[in-house]
C-alpha positions as CSV (number, residue, x, y, z in Angstrom):
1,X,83.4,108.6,79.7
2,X,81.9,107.9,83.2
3,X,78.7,106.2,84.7
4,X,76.0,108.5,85.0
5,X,73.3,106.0,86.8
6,X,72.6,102.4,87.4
7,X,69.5,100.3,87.7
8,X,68.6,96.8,87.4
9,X,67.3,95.7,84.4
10,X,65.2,92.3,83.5
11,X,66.3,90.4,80.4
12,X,64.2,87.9,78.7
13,X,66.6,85.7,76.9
14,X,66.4,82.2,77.2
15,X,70.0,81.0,75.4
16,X,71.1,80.2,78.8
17,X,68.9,77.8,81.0
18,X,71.2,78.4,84.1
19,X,71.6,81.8,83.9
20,X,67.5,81.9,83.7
21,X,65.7,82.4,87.4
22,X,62.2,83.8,88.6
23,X,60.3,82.0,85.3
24,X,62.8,83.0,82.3
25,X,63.9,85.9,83.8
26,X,67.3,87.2,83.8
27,X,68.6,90.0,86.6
28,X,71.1,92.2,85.2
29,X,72.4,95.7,85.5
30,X,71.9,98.4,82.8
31,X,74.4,101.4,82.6
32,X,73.9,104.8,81.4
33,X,77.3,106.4,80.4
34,X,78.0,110.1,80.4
35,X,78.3,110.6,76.7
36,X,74.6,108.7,76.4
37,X,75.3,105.3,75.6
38,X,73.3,102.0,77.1
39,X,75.2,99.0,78.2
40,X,73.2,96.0,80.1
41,X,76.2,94.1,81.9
42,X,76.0,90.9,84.4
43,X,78.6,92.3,86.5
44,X,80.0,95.9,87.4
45,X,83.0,96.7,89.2
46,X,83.6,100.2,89.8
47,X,87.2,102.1,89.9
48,X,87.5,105.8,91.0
49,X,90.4,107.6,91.5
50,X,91.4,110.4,94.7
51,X,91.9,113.5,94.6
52,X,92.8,114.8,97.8
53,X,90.4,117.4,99.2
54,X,93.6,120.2,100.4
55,X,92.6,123.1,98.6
56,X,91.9,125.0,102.0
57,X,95.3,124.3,103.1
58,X,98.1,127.2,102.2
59,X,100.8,125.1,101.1
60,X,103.3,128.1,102.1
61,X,102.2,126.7,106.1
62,X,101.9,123.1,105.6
63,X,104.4,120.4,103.6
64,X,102.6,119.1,101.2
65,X,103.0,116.7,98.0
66,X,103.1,117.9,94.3
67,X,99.8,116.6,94.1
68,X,98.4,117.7,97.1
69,X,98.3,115.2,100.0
70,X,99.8,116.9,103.2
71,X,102.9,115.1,104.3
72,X,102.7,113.0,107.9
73,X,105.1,111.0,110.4
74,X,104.0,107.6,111.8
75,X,102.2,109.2,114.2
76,X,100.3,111.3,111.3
77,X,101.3,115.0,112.3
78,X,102.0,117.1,110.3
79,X,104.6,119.7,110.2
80,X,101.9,122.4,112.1
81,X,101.9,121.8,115.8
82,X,98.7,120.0,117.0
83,X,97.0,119.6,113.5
84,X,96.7,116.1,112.1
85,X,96.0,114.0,109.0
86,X,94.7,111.0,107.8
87,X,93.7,109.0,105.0
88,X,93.7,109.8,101.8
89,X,94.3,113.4,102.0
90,X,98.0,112.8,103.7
91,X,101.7,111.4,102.3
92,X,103.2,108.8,105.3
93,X,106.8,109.7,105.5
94,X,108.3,107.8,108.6
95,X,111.7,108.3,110.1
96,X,114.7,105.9,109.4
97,X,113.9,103.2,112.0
98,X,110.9,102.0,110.0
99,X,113.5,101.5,107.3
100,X,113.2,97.3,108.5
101,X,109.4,97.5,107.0
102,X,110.2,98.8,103.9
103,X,109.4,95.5,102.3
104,X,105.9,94.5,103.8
105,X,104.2,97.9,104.3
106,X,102.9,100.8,101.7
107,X,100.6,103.1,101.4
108,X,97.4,103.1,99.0
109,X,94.4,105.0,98.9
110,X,91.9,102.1,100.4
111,X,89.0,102.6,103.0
112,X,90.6,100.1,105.1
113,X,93.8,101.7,105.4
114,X,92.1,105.5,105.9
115,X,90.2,104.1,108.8
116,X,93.5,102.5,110.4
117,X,95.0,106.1,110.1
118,X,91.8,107.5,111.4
119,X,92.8,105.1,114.9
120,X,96.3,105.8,114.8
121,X,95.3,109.7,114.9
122,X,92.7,109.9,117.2
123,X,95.0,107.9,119.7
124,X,98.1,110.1,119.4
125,X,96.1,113.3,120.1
126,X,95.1,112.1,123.2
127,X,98.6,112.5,124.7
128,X,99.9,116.6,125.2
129,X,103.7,116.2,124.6
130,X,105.7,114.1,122.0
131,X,107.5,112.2,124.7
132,X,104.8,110.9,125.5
133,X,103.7,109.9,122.4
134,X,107.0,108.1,121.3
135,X,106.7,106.3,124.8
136,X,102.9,104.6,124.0
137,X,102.8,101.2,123.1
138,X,100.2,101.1,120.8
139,X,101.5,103.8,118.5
140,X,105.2,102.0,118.3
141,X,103.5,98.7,115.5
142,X,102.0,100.7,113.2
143,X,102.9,100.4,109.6
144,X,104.4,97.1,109.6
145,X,103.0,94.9,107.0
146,X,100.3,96.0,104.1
147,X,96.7,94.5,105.0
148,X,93.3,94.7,103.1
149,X,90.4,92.5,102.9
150,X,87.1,92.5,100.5
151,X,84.9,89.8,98.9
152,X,84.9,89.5,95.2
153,X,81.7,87.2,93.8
154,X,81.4,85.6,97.3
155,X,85.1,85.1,97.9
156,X,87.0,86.4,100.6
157,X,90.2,88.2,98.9
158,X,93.1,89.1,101.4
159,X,96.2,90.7,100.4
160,X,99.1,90.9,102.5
161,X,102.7,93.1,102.3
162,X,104.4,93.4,98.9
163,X,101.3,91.0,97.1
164,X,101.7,92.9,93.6
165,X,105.8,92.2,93.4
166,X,106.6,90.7,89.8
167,X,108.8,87.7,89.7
168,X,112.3,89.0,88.8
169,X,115.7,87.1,88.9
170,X,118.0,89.7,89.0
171,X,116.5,90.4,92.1
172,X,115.9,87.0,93.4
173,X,112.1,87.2,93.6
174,X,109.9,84.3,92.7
175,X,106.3,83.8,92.8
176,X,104.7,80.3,94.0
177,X,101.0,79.7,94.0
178,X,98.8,77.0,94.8
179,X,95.5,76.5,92.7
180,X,92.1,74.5,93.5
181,X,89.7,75.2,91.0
182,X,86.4,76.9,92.9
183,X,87.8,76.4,96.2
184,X,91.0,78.8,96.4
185,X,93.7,80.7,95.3
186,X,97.2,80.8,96.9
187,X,100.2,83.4,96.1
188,X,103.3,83.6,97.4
189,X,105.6,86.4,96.9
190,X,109.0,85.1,97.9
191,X,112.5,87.5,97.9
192,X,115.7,86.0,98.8
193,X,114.3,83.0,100.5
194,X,111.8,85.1,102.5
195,X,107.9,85.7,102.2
196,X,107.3,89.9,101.1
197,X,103.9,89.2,100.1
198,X,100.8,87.0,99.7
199,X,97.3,86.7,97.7
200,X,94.9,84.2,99.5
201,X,91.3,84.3,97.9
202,X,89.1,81.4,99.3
203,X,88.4,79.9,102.7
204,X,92.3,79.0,102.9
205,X,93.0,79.4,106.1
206,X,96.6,81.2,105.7
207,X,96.4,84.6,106.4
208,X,97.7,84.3,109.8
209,X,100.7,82.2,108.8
210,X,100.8,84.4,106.1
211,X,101.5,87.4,108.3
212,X,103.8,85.6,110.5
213,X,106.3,84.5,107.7
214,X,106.2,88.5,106.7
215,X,106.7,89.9,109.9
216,X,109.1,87.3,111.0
217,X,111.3,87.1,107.4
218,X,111.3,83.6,107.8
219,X,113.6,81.5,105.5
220,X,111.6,78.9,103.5
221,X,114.7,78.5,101.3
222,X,114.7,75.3,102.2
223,X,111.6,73.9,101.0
224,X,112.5,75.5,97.1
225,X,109.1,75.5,95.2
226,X,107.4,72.9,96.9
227,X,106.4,75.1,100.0
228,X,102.7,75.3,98.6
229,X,102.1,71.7,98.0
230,X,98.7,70.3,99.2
231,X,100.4,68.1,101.7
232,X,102.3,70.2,103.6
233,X,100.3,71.6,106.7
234,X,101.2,75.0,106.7
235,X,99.4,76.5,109.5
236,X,100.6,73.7,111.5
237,X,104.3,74.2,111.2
238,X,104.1,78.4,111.1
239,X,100.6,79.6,113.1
């Protein structure tokens, strides 16, 4: 079943002192499901699916996907001449010299990646031939590493390239993290020596070294599992 509706709701239960504000009272959210059922939660966080919104497009003129997304290069064309796509509705499919970024860039169904499509787009059809699209600056970095940021219960969350890689020895990839209770949360995804991915959650400072040990495929060999100790500086050494 679904969620149908959502409204605050006041609880009076006073088995939990700290949880109690405004005289006894307890804020909290009650939730009506589809099949009629009544939950009263502290916390909701919603998941919802895509579905991409191509039914108007006759798949015998564009190239789509199996399940409907219409296929796009870097520069989000399609296969129609002067018709473009972006977000959730389109498949990236880049050419073989983006092969280097396998690694530290893919594509998922966030707001935050839609609207950097949206740019990307909107820049490339501002130019009338492809030359001159392959010769602009700004359209020749795109796609290189995974990026999305969001707050979860007052914490900044950033995740960066390959963050939801398993460890796995056969293919030489090991996870290190760095934990301060209440403060922060710091995860390394590590391949053959070299950062693919990170987690930081927390006023950690990293996300810009972060990025730079992705891009650059820095070997931190070297430094074995010790690279997230709390007395190494690492902005310091990689900023």
């Amino acid at each position: 079943c679904d969620v149908s509706q959502i409204q605050e709701y006041t609880s009076h239960d006073h088995a939990n002192d700290d949880d109690e504000k405004d005289g006894g009272q307890k804020l909290q959210l009650q939730v009506l499901l589809t099949n009629g059922e009544q939950i009263v939660v502290d916390q909701l966080l919603c998941a919802m699916g895509v579905t991409p919104n191509t039914s108007f497009c006759d798949p015998s003129v564009f190239d789509m996907t199996d399940s409907g997304e219409l296929k796009v290069n870097e520069y989000l064309q399609t296969n129609v001449a002067d018709i473009y796509c972006a977000g959730d509705c389109c498949q990236l499919h880049r050419n073989k010299c983006a092969a280097a970024y396998v690694d530290t860039w893919f594509q998922m169904k966030l707001w935050s990646q839609s609207q950097e499509m949206g740019w990307i787009a909107a820049h490339a059809m501002a130019w009338n031939t492809t030359e001159e699209i392959e010769n602009d600056i700004h359209l020749q970095f795109n796609f290189e590493i995974f990026g999305h940021i969001t707050r979860f219960f007052g914490k900044k969350c950033i995740f960066l390239g390959r963050y939801n890689t398993k460890a796995d020895a056969k293919e030489h990839i090991r996870i290190l993290m760095r934990v301060k209770p209440q403060q922060e949360f710091v995860k390394m995804v590590v391949k053959r020596g070299r950062v693919i991915g990170a987690v930081l959650i927390g006023e950690t400072e990293l996300e810009e070294t972060c990025e730079n040990l992705i891009l650059n495929k820095t070997d931190i060999t070297v430094y074995g599992d010790h690279f997230l100790d709390f007395d190494v500086d690492l902005e310091a050494m990689f900023d």
